[in-house]
C-alpha positions in Angstrom: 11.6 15.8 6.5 13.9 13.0 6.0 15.8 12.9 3.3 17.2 10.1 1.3 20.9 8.4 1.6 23.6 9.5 -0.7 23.7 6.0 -2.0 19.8 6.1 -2.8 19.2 4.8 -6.2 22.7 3.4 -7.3 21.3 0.0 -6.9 18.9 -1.2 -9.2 17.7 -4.1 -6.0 17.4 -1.9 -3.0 16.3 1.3 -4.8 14.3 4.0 -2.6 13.6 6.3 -5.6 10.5 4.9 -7.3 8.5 6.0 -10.7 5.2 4.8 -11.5 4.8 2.3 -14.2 2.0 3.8 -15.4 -0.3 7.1 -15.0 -3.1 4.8 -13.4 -0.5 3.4 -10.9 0.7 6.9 -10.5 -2.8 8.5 -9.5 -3.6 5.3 -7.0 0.4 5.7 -5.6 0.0 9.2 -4.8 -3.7 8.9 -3.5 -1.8 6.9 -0.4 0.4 9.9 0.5 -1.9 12.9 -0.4 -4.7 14.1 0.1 -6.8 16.3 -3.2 -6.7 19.3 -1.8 -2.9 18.9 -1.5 -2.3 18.5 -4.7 -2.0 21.3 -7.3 -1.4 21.8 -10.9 1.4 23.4 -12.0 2.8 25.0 -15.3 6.2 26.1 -16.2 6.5 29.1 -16.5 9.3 29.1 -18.6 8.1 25.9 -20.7 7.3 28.6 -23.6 10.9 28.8 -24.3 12.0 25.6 -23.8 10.1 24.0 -26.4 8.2 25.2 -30.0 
């Protein structure tokens, strides 16, 4: 798997790290690179002691 340059994300024009803007963007953005059955949930399993 590629991986991104070391300069990836300094600039705020040419940035190849992207967020979502929104959950409903985020679940139409990920639908174009996965497929459901890849996709899992997850818990922390140390969450529990991170936070009260």
């Amino acid at each position: 798997m590629p991986r991104p340059a070391p300069s990836a994300g300094i600039s705020a024009s040419r940035n190849v790290i992207h967020g979502s803007d929104s959950a409903e963007s985020a679940r139409r953005e990920i639908a174009l690179w996965f497929r459901p059955e890849e996709l899992l949930c997850w818990e922390d399993s140390t969450e529990h002691w991170l936070y009260e």
